[in-house]
VMD Tcl script that builds the backbone (N, CA, C; Angstrom):
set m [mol new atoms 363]
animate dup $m
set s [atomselect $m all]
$s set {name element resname resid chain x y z} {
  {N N UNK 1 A 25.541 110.364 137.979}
  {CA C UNK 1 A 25.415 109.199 137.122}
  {C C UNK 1 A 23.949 108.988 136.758}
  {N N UNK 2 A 23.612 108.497 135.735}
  {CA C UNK 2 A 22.566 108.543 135.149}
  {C C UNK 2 A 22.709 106.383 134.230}
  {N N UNK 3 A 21.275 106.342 134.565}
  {CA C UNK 3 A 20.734 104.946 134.226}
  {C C UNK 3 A 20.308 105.418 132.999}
  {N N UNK 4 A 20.772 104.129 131.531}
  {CA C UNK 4 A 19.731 104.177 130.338}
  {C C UNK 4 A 19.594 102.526 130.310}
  {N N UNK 5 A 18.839 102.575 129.547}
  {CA C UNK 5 A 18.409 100.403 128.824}
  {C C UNK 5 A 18.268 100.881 127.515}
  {N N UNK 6 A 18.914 99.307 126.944}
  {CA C UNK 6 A 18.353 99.179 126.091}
  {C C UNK 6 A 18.215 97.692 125.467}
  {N N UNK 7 A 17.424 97.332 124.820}
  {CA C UNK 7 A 16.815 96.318 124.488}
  {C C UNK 7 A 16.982 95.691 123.173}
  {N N UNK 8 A 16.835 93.978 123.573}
  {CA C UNK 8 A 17.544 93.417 122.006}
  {C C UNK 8 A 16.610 92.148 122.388}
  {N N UNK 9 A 16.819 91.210 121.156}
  {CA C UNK 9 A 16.188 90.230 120.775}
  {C C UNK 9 A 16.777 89.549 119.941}
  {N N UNK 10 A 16.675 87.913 120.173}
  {CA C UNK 10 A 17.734 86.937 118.619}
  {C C UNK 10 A 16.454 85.632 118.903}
  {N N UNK 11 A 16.653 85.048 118.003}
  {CA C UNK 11 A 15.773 83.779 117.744}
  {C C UNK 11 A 17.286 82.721 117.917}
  {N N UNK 12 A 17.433 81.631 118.820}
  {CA C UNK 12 A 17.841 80.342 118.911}
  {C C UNK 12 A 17.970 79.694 117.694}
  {N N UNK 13 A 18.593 79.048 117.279}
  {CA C UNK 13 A 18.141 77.814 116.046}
  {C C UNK 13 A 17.393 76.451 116.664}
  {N N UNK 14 A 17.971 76.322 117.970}
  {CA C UNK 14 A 16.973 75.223 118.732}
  {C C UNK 14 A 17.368 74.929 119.991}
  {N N UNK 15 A 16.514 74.014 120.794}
  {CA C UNK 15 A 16.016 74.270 122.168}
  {C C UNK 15 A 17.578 73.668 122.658}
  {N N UNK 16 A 18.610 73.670 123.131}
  {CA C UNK 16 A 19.771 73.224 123.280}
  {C C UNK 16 A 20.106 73.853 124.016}
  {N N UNK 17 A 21.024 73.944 125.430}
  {CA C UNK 17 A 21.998 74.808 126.003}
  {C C UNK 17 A 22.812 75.556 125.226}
  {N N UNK 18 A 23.660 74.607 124.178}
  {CA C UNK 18 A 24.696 75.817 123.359}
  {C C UNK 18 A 24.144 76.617 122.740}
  {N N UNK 19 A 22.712 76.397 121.953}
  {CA C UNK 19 A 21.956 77.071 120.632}
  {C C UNK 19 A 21.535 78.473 121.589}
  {N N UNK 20 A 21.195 78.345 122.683}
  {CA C UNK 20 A 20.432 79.271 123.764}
  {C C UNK 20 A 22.144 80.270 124.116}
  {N N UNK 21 A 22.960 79.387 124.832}
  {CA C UNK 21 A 24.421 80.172 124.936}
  {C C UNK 21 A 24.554 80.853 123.629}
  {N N UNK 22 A 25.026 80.526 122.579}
  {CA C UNK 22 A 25.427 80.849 121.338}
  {C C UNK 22 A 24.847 82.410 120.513}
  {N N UNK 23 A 22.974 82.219 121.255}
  {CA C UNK 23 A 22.251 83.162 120.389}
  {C C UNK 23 A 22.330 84.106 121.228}
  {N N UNK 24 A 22.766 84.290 122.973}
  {CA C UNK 24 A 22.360 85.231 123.729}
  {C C UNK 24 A 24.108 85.490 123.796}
  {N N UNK 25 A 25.393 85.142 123.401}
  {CA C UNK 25 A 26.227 85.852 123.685}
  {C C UNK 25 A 26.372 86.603 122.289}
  {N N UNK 26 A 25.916 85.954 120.904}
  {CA C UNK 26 A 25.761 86.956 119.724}
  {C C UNK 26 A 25.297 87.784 120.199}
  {N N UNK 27 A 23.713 88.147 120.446}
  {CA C UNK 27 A 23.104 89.210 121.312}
  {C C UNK 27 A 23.838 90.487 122.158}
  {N N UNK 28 A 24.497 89.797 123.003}
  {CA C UNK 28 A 24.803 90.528 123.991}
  {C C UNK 28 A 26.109 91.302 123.011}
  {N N UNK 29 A 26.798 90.720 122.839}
  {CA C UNK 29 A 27.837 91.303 121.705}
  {C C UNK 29 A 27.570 92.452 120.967}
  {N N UNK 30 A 26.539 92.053 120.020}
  {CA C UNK 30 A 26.082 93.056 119.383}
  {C C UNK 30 A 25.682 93.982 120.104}
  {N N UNK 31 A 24.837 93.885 121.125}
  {CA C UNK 31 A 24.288 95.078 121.723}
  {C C UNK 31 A 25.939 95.964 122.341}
  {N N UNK 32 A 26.543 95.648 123.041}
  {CA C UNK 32 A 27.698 95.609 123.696}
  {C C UNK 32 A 28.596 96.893 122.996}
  {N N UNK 33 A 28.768 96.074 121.309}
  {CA C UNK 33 A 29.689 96.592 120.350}
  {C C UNK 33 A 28.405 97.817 119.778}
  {N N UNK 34 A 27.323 97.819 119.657}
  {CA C UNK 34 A 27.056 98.744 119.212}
  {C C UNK 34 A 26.918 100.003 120.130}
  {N N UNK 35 A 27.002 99.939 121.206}
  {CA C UNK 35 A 26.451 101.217 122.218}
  {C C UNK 35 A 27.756 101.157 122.329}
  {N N UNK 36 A 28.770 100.801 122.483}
  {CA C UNK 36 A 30.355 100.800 123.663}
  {C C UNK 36 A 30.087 101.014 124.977}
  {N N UNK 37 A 29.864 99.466 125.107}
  {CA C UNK 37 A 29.346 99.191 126.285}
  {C C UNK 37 A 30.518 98.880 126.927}
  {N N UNK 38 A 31.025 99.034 128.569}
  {CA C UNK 38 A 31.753 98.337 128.827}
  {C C UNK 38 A 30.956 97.567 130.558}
  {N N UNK 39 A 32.176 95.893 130.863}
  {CA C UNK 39 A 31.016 95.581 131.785}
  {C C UNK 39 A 30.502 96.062 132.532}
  {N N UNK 40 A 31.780 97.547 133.664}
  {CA C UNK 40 A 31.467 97.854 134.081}
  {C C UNK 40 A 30.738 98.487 134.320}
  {N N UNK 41 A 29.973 99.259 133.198}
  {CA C UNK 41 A 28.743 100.095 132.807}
  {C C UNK 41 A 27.635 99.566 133.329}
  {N N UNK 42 A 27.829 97.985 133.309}
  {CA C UNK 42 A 26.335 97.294 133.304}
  {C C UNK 42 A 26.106 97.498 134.701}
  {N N UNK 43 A 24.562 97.980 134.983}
  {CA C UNK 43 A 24.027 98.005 136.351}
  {C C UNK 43 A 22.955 96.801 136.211}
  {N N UNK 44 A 22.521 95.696 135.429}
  {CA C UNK 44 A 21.834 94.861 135.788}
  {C C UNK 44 A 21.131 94.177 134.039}
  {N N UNK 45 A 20.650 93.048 133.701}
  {CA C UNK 45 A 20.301 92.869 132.582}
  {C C UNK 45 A 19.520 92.045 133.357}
  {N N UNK 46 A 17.814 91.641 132.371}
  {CA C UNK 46 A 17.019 90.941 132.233}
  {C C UNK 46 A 16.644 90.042 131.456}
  {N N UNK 47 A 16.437 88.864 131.172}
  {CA C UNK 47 A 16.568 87.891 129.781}
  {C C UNK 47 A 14.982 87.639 130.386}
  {N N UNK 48 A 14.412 87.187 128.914}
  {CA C UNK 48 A 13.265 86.922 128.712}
  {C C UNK 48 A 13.618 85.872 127.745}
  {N N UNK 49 A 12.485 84.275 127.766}
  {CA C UNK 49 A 12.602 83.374 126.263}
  {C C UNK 49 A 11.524 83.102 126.337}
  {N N UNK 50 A 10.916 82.963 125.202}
  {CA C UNK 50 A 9.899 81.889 124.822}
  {C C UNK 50 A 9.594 80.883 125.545}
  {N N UNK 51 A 8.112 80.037 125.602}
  {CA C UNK 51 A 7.892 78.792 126.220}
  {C C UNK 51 A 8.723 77.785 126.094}
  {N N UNK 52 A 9.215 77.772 124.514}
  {CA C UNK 52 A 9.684 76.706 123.935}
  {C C UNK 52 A 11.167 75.951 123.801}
  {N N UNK 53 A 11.621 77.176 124.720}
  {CA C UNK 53 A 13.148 77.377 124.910}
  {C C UNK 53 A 13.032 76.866 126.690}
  {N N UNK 54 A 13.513 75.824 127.241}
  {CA C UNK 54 A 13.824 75.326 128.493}
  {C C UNK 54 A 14.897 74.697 128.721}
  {N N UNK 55 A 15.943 74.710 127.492}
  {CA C UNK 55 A 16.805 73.897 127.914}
  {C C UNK 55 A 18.402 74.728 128.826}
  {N N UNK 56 A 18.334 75.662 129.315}
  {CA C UNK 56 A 19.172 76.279 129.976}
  {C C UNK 56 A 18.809 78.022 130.212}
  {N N UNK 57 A 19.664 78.557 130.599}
  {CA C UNK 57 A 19.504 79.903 130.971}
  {C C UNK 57 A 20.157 80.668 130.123}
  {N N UNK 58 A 19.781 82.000 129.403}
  {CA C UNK 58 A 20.120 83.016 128.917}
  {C C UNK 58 A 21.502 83.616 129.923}
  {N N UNK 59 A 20.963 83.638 130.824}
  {CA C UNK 59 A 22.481 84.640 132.047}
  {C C UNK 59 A 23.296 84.023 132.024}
  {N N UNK 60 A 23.247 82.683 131.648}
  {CA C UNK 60 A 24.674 81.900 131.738}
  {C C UNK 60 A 25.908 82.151 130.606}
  {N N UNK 61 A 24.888 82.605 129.429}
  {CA C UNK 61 A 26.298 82.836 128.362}
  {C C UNK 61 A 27.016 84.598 128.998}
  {N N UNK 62 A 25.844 85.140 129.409}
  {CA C UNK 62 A 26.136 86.806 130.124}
  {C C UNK 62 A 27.498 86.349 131.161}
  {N N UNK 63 A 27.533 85.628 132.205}
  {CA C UNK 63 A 28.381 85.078 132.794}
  {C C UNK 63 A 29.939 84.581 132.123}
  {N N UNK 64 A 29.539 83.459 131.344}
  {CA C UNK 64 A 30.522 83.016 130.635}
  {C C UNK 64 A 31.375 84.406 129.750}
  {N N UNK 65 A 30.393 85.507 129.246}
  {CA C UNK 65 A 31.313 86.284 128.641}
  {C C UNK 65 A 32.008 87.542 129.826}
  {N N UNK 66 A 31.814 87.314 131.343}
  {CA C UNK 66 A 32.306 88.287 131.773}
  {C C UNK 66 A 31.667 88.923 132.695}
  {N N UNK 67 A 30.399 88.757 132.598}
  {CA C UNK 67 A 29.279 89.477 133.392}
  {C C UNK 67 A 28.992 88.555 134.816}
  {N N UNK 68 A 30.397 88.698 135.808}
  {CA C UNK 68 A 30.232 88.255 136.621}
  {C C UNK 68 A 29.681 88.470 137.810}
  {N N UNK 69 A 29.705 90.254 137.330}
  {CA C UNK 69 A 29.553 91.051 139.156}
  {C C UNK 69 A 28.283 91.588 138.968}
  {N N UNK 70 A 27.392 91.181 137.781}
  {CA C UNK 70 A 26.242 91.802 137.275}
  {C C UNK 70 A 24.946 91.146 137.677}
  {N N UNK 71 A 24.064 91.437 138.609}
  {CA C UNK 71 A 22.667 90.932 138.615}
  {C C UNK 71 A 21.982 90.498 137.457}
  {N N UNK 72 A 21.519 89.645 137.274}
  {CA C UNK 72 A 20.566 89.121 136.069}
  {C C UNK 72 A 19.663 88.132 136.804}
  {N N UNK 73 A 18.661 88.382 135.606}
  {CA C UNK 73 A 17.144 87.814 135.922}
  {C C UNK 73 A 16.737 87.030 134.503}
  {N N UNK 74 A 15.821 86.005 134.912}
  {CA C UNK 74 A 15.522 85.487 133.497}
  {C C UNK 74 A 14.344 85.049 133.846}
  {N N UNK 75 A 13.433 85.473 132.623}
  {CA C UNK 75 A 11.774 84.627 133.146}
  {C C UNK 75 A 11.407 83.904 131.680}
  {N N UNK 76 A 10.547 83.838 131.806}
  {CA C UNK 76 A 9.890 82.657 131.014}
  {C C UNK 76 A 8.970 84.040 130.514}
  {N N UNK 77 A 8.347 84.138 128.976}
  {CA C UNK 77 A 7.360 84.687 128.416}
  {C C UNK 77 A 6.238 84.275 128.690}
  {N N UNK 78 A 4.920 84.672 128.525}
  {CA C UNK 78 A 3.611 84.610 128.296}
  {C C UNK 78 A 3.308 83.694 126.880}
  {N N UNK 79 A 2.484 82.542 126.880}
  {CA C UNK 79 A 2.539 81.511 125.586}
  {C C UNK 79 A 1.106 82.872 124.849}
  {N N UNK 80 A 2.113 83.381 123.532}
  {CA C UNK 80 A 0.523 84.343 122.621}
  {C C UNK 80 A 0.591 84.057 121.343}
  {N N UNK 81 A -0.595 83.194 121.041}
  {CA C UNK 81 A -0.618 83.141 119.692}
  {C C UNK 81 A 0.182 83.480 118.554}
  {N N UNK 82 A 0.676 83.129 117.888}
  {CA C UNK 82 A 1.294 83.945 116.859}
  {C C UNK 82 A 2.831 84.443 117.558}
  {N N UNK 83 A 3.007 84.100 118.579}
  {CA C UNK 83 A 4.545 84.819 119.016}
  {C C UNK 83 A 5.504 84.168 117.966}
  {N N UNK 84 A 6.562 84.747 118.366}
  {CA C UNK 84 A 7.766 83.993 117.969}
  {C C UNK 84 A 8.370 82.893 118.237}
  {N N UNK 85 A 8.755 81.749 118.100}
  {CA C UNK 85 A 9.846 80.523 118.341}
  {C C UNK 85 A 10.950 80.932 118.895}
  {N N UNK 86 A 11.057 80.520 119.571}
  {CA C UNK 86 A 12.533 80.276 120.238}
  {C C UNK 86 A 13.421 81.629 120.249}
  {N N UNK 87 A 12.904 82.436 120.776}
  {CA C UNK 87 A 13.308 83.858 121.038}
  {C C UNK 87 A 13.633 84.056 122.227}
  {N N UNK 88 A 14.592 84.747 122.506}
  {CA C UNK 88 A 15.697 85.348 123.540}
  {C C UNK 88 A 15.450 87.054 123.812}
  {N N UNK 89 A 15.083 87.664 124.649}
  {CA C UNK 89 A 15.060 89.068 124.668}
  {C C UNK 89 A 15.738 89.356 125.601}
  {N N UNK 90 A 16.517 90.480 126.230}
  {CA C UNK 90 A 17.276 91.032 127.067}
  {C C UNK 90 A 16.919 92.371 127.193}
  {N N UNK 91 A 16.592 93.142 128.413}
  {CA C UNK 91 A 16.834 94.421 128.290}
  {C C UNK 91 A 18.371 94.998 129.262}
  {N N UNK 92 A 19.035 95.398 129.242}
  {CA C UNK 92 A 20.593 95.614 129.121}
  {C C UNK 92 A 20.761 97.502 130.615}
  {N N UNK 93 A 20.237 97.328 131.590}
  {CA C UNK 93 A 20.753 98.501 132.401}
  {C C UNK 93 A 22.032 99.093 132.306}
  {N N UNK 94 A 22.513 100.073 131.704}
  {CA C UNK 94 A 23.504 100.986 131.604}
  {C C UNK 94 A 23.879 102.121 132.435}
  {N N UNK 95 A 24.751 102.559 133.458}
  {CA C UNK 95 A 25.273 103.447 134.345}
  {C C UNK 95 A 26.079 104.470 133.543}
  {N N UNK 96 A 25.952 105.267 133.277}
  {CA C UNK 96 A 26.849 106.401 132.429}
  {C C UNK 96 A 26.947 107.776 133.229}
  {N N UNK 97 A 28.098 108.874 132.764}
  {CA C UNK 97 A 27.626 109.729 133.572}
  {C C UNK 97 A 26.845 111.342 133.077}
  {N N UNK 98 A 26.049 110.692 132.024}
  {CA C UNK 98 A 24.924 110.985 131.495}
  {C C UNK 98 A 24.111 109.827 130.856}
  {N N UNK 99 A 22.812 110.323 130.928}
  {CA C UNK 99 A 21.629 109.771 130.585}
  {C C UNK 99 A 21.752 109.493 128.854}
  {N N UNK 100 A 21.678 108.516 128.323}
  {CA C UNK 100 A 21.776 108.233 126.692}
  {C C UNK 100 A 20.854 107.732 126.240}
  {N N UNK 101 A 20.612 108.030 124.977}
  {CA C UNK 101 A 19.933 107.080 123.952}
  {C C UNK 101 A 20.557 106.027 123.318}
  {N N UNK 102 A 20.276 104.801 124.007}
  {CA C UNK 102 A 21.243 103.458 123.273}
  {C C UNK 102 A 20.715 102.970 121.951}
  {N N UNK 103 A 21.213 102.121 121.418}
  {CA C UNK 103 A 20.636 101.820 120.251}
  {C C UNK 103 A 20.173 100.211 120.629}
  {N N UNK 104 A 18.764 99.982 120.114}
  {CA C UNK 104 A 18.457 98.707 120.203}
  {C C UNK 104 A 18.801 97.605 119.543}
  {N N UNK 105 A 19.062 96.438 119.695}
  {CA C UNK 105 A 19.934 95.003 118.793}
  {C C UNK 105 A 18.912 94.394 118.431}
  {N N UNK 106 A 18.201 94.342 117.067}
  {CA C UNK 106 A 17.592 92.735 116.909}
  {C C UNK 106 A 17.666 91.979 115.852}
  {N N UNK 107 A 17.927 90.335 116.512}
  {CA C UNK 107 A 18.963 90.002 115.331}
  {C C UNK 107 A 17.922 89.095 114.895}
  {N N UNK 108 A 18.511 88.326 113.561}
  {CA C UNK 108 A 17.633 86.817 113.223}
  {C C UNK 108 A 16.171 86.867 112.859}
  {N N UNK 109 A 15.728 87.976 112.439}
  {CA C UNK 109 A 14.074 87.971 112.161}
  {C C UNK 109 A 13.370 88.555 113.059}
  {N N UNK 110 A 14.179 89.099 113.971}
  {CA C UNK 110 A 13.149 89.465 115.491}
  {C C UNK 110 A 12.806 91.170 115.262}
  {N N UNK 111 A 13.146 91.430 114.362}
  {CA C UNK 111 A 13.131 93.212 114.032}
  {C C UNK 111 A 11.835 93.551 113.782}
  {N N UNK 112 A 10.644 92.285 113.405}
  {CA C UNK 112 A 9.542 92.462 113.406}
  {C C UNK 112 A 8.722 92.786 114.420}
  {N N UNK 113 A 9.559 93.048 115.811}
  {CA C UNK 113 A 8.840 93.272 117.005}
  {C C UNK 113 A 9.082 94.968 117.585}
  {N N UNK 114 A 10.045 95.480 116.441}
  {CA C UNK 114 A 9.990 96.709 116.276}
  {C C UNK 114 A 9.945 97.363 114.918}
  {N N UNK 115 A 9.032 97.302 114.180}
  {CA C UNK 115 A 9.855 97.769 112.744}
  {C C UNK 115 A 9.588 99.262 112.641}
  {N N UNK 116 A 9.694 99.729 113.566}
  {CA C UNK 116 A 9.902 100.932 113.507}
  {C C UNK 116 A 11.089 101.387 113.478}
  {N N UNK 117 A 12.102 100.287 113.703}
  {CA C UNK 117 A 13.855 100.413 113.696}
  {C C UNK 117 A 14.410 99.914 112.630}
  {N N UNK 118 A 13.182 99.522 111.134}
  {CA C UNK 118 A 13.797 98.867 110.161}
  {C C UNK 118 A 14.162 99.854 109.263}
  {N N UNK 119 A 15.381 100.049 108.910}
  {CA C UNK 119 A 16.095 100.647 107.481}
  {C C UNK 119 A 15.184 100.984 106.390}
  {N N UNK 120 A 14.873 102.119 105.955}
  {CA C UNK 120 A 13.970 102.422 105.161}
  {C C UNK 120 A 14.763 102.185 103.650}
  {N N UNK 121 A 14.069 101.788 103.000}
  {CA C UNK 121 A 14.364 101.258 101.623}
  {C C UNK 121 A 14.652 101.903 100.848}
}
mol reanalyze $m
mol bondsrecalc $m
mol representation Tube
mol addrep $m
């Protein structure tokens, strides 16, 4: 068996428990549906938010959709100039029985933190 990650990002609409639930189970979804993920695959996920986001936990919508038997962690970002608002990041541990290249999720404007994954015109 072989470990891959992969990593996603969504912007909140605002500081709220549901807005925070809402943007991290879109998230997780997408990431989910795009790799064919299943839970049991998951060996562990990490949530990361913004300063500005305190009103609940990212792992809780991970939970609510299923991710019961799954370790998760959630920290708080670094406050940097110019960051983003109300952003949600996850990186997503995968158990397969090969090593993969997953595809990364970023939703809501956050693609600017890779645009090296943006659709060429």
């Amino acid at each position: 068996m072989a470990v891959s990650a992969v990593r996603g990002a969504t912007i909140a609409r605002e500081n709220s428990p549901e807005a925070i639930w809402d943007a991290t189970a879109e998230l997780i979804d997408a990431i989910v549906e795009r790799n064919g993920i299943r839970v049991l695959e998951v060996v562990a996920a990490f949530f990361t938010m913004t300063p500005d986001l305190d009103a609940a936990f990212p792992a809780y919508a991970a939970r609510r959709l299923g991710w019961t038997d799954v370790p998760l962690l959630g920290a708080v970002e670094t406050a940097v100039p110019g960051m983003p608002q109300r952003m949600i990041r996850v990186l997503v541990e995968v158990e397969r029985p090969e090593r993969q290249r997953l595809v990364p999720v970023y939703l809501h404007g956050t693609l600017s933190l890779r645009p090296d994954l943006a659709p060429e015109a």
